[in-house]
N, CA, C and O atoms as a printed pandas DataFrame, in Angstrom:
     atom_number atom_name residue_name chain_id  residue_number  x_coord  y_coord  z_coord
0              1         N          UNK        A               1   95.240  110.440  116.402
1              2        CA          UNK        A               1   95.429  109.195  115.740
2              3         C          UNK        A               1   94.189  108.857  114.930
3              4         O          UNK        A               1   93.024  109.186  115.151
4              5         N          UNK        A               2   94.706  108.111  113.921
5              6        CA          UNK        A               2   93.379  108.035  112.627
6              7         C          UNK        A               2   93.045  105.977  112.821
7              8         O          UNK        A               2   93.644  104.951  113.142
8              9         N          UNK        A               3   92.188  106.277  112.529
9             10        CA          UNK        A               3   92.217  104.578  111.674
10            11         C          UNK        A               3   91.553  104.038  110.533
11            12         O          UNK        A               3   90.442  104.440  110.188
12            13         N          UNK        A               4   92.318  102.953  109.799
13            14        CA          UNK        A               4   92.196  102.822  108.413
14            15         C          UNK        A               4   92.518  101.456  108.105
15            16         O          UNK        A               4   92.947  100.678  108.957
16            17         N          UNK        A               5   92.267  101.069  106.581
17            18        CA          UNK        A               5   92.419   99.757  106.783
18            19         C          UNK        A               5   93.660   99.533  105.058
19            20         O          UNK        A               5   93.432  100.137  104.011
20            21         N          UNK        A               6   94.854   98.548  105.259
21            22        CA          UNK        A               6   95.350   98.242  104.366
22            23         C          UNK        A               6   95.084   97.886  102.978
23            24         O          UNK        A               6   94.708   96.748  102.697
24            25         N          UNK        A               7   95.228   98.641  102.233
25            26        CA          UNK        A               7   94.771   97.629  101.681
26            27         C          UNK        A               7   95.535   97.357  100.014
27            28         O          UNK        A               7   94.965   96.843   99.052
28            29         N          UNK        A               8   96.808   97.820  100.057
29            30        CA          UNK        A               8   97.604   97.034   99.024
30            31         C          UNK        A               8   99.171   97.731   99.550
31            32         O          UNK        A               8   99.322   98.556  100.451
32            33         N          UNK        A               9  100.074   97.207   98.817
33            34        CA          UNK        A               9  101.011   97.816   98.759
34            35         C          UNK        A               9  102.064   98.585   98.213
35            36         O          UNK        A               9  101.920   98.354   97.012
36            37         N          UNK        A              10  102.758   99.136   98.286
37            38        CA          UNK        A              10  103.221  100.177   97.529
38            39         C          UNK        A              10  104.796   99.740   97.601
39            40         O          UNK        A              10  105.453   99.681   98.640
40            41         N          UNK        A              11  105.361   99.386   96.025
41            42        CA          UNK        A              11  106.523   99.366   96.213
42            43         C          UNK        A              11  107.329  100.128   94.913
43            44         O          UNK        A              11  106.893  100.025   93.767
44            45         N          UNK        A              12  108.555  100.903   95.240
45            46        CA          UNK        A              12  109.434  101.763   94.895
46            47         C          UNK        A              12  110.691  101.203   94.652
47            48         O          UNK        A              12  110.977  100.333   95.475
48            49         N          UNK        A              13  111.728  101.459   93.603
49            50        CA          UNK        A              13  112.711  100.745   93.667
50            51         C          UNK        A              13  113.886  101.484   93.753
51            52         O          UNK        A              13  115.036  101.089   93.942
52            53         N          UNK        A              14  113.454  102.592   93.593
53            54        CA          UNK        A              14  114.253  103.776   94.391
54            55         C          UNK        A              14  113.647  104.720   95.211
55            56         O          UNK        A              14  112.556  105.167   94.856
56            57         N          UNK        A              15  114.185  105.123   96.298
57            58        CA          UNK        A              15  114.081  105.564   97.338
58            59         C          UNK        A              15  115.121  107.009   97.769
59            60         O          UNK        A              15  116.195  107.148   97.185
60            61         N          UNK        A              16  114.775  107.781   98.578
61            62        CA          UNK        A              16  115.841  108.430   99.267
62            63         C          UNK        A              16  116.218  108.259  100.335
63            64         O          UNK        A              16  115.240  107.958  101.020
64            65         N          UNK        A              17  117.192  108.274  100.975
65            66        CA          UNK        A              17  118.153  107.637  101.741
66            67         C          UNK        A              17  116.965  107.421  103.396
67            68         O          UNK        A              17  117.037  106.447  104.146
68            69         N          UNK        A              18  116.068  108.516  103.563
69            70        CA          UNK        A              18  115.791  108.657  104.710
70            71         C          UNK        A              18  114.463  107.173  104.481
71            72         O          UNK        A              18  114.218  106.501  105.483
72            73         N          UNK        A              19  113.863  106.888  103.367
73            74        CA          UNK        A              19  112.934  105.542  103.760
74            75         C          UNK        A              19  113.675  104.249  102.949
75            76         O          UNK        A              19  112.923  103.484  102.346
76            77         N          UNK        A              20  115.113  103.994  102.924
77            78        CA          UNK        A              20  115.737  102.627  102.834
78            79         C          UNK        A              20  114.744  102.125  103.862
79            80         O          UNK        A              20  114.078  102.719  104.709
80            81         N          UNK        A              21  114.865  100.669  103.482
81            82        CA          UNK        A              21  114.183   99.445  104.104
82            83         C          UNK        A              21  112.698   99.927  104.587
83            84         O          UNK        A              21  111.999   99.044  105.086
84            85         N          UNK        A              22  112.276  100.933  104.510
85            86        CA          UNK        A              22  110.625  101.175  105.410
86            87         C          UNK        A              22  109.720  100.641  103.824
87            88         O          UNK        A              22  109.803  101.012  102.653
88            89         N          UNK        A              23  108.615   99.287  104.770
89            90        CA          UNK        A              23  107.700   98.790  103.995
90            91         C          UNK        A              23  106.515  100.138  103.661
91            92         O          UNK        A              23  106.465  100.778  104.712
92            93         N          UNK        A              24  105.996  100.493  103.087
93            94        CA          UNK        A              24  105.172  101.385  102.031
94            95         C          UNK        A              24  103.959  100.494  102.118
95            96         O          UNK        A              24  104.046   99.415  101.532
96            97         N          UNK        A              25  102.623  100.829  102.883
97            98        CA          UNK        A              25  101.554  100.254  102.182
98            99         C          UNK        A              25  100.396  101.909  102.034
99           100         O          UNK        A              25  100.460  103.070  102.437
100          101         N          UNK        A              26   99.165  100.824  100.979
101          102        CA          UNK        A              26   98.353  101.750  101.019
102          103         C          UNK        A              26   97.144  101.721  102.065
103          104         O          UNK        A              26   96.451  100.721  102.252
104          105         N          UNK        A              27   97.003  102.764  102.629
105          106        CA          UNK        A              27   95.507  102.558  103.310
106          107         C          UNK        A              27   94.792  103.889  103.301
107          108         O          UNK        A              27   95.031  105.097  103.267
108          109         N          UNK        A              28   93.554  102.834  103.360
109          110        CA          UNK        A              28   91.809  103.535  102.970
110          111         C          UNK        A              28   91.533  103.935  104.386
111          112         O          UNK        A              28   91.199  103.012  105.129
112          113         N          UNK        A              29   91.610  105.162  104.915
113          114        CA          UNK        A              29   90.757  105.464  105.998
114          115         C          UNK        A              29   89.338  105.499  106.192
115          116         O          UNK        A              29   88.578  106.100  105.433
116          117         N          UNK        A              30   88.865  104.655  107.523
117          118        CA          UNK        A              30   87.399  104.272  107.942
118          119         C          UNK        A              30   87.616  105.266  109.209
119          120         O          UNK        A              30   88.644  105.756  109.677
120          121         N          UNK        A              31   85.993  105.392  109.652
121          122        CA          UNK        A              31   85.396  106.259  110.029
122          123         C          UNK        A              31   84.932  105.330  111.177
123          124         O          UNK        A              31   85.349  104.211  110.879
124          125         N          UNK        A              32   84.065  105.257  112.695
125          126        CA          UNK        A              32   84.219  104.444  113.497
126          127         C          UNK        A              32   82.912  103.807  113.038
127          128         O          UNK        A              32   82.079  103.581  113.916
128          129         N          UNK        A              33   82.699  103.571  112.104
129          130        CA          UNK        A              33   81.699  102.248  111.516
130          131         C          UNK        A              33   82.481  101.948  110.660
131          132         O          UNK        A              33   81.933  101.867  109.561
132          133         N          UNK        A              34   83.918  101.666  110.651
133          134        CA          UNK        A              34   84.598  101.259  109.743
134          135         C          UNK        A              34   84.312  101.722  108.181
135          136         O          UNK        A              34   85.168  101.210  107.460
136          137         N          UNK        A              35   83.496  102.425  107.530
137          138        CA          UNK        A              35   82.991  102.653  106.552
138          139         C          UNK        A              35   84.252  103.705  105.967
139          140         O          UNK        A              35   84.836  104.435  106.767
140          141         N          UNK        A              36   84.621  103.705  104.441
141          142        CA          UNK        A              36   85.116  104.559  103.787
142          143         C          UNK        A              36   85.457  106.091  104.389
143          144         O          UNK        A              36   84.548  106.788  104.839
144          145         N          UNK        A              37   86.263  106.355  104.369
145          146        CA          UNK        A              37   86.296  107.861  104.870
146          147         C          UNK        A              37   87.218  108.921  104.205
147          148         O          UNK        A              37   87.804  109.864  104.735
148          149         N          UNK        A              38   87.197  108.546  102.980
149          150        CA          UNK        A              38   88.246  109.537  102.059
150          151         C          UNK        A              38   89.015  109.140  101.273
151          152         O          UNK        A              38   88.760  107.975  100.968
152          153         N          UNK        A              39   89.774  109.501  100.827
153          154        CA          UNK        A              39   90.948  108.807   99.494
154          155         C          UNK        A              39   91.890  107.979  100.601
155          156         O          UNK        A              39   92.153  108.454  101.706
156          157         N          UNK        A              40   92.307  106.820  100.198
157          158        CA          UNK        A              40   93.215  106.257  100.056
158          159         C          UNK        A              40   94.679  106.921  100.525
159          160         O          UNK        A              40   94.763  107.961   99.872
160          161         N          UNK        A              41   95.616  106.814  101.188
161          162        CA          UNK        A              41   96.654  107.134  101.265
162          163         C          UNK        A              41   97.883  106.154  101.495
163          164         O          UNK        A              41   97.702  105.059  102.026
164          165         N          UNK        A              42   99.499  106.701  100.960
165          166        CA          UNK        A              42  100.818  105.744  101.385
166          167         C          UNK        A              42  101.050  106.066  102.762
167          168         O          UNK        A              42  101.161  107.258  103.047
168          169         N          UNK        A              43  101.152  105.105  103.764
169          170        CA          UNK        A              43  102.011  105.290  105.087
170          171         C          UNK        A              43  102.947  103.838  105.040
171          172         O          UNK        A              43  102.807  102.756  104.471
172          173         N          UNK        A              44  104.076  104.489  106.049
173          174        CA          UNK        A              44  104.955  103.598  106.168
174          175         C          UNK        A              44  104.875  102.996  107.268
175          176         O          UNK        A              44  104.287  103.381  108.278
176          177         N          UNK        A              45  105.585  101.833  107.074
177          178        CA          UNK        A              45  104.579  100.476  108.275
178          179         C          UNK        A              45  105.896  100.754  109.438
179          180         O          UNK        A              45  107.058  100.876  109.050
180          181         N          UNK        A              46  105.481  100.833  110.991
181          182        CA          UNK        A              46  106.457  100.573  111.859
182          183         C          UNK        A              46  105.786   99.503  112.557
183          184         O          UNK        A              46  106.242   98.988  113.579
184          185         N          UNK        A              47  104.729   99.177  112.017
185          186        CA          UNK        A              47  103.796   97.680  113.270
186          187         C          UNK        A              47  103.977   96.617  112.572
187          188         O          UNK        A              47  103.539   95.665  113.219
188          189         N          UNK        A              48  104.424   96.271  111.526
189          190        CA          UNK        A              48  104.494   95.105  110.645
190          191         C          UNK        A              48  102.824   94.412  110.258
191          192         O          UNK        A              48  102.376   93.281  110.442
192          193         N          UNK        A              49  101.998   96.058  109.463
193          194        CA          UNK        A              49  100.832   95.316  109.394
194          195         C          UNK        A              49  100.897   94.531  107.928
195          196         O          UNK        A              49  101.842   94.579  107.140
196          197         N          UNK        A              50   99.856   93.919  107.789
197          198        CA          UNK        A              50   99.482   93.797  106.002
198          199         C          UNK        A              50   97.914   94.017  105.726
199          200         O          UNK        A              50   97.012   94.522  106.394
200          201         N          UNK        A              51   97.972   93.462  104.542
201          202        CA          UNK        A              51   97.062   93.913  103.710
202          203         C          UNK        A              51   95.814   93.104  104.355
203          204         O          UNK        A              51   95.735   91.875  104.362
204          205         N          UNK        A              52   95.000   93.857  104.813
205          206        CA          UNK        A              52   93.387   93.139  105.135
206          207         C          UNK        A              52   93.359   94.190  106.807
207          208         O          UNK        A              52   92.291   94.489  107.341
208          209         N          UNK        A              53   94.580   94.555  107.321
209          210        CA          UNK        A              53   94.775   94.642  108.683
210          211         C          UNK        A              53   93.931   96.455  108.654
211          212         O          UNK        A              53   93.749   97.290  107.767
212          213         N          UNK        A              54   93.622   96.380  110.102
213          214        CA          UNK        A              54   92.299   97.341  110.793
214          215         C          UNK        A              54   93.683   98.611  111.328
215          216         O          UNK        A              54   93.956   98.206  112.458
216          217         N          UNK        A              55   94.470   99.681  111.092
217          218        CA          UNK        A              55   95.828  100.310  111.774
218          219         C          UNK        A              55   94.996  101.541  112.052
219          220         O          UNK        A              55   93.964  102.035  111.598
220          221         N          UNK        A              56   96.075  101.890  113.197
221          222        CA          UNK        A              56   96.183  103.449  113.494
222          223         C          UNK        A              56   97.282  103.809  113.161
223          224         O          UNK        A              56   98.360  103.269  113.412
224          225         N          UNK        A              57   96.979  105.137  112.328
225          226        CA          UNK        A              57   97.961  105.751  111.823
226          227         C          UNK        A              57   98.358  107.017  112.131
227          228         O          UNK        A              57   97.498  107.582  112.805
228          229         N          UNK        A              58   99.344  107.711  111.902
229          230        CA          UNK        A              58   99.218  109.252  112.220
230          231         C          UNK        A              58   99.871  110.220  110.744
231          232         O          UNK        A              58  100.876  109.926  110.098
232          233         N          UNK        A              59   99.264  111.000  110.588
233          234        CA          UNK        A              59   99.942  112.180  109.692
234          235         C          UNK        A              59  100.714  113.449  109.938
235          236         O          UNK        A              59  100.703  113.897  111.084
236          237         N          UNK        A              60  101.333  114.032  109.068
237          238        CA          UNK        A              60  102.233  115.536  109.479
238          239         C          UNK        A              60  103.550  114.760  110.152
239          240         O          UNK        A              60  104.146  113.687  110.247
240          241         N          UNK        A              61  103.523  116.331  110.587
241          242        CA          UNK        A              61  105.325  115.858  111.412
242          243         C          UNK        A              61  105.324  114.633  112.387
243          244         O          UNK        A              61  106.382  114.050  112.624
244          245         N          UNK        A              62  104.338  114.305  112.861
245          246        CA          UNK        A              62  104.747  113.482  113.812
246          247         C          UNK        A              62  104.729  112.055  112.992
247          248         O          UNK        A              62  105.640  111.230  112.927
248          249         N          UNK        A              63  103.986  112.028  112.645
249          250        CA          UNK        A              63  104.426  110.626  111.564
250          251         C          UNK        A              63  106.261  110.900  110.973
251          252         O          UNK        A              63  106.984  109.911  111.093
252          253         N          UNK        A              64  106.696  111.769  110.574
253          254        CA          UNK        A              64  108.134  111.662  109.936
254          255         C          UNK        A              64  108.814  111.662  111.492
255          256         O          UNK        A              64  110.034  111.503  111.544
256          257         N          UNK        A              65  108.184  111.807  112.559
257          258        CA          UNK        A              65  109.175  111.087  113.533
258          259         C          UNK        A              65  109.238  109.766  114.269
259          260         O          UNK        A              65  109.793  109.628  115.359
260          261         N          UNK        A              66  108.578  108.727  113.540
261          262        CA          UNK        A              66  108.072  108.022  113.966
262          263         C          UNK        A              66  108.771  106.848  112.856
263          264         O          UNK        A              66  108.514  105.651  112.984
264          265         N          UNK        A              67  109.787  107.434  111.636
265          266        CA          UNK        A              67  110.589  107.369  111.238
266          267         C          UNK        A              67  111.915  106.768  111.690
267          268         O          UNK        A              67  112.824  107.593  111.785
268          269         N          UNK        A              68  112.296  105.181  112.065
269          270        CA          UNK        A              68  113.811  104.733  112.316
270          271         C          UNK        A              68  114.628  105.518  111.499
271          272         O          UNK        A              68  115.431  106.074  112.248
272          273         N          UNK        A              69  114.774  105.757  110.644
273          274        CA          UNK        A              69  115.925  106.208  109.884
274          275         C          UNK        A              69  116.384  107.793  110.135
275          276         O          UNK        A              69  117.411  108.349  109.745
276          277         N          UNK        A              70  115.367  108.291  110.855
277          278        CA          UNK        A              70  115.650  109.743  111.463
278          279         C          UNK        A              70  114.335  110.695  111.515
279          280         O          UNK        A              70  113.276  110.069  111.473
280          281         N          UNK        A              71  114.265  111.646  111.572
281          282        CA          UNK        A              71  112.545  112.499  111.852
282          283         C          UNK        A              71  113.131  113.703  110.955
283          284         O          UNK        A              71  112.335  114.641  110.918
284          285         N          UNK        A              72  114.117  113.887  110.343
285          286        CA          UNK        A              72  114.067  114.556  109.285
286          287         C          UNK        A              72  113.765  114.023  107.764
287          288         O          UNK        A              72  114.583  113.532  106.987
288          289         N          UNK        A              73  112.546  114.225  107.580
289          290        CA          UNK        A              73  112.323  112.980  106.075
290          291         C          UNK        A              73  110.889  114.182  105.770
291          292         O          UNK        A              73  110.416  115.148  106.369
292          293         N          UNK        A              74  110.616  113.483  104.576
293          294        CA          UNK        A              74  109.465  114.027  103.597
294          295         C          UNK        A              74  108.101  113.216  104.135
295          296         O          UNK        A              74  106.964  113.674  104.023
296          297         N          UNK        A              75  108.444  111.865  104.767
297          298        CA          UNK        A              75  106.750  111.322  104.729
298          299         C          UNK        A              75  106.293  111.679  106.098
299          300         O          UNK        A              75  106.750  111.894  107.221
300          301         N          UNK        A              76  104.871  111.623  105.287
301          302        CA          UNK        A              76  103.250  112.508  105.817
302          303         C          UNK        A              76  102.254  111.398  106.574
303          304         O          UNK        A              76  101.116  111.731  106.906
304          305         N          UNK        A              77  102.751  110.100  106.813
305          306        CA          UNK        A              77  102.048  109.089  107.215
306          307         C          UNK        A              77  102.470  108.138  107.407
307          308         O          UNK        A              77  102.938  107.529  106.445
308          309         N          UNK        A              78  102.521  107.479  108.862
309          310        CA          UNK        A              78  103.003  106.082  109.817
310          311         C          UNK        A              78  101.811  105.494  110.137
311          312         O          UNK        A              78  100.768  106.097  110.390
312          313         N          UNK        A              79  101.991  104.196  110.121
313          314        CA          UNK        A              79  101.552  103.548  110.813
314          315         C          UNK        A              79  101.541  103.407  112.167
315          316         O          UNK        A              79  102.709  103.695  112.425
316          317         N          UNK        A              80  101.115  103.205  113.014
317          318        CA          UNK        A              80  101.627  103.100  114.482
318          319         C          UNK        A              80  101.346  101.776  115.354
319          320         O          UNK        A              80  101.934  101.567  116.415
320          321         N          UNK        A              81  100.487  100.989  114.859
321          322        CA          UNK        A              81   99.773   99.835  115.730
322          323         C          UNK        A              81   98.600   98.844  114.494
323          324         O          UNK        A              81   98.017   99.270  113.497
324          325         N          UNK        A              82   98.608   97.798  114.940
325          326        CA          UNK        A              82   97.813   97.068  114.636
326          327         C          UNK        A              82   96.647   97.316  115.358
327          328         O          UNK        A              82   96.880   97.509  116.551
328          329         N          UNK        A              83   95.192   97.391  114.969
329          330        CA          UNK        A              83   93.779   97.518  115.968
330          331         C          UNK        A              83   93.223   95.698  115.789
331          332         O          UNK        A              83   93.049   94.967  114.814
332          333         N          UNK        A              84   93.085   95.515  117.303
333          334        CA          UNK        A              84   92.456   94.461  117.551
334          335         C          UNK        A              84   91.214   94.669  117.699
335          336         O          UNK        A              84   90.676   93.609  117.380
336          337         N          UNK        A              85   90.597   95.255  117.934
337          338        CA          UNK        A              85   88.908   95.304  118.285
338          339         C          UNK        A              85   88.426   96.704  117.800
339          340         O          UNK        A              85   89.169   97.275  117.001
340          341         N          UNK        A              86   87.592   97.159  118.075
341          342        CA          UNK        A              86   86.560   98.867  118.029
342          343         C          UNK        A              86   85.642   98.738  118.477
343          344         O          UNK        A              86   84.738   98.236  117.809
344          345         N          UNK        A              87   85.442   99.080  119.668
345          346        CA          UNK        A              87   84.027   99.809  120.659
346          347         C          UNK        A              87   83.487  101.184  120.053
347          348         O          UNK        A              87   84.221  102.133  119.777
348          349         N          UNK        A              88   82.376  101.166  119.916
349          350        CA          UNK        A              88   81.963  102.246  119.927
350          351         C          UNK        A              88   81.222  102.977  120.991
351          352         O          UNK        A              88   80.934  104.172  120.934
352          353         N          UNK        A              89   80.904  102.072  122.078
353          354        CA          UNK        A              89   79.982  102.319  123.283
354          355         C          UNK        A              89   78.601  102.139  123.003
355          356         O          UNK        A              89   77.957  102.769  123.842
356          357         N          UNK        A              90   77.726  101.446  122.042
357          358        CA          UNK        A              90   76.714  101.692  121.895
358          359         C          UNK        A              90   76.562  100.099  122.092
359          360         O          UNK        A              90   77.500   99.379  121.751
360          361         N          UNK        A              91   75.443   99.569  122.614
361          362        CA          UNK        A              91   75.360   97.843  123.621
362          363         C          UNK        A              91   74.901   97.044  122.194
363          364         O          UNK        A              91   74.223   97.246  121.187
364          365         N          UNK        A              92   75.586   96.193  122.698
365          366        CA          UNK        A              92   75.694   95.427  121.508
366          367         C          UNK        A              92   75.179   94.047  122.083
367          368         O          UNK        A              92   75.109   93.060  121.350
């Protein structure tokens, strides 16, 4: 599991049958100082996050099963959870 942060959204006005109704946002993956950690990517929301929100996400197959509409589909990235906090273990 990755984590990343929202940060716009992505909308399509056509679709193929397997992401009807799945919200599309974009997120910037952070690194555990929250800091930048690579390009930008689309995942599809199953936590009902938005834009500003801290997610764990997952990529590959297991994200397209993570998919309501079925686990046979094309997308490469889910959302999975909203993050409330981040420890890193170091005393604060």
């Amino acid at each position: 599991m990755k984590i990343g942060k929202v940060i716009g959204r992505v909308v399509c006005t056509k679709k193929i049958p397997s992401m009807e109704g799945l919200k599309l946002l974009l997120v910037q993956p952070v690194d555990q100082d929250l800091a930048d950690a690579g390009p930008a990517l689309v995942a599809f929301d199953t936590a009902r996050a938005g834009e500003g929100d801290l997610v764990m996400y997952e990529g590959g197959k297991e994200a397209a099963q993570a998919n309501p509409n079925g686990w046979f589909n094309p997308l490469d990235a889910a959302i999975l959870g909203v993050v409330d906090a981040v420890e890193t273990g170091a005393a604060r």
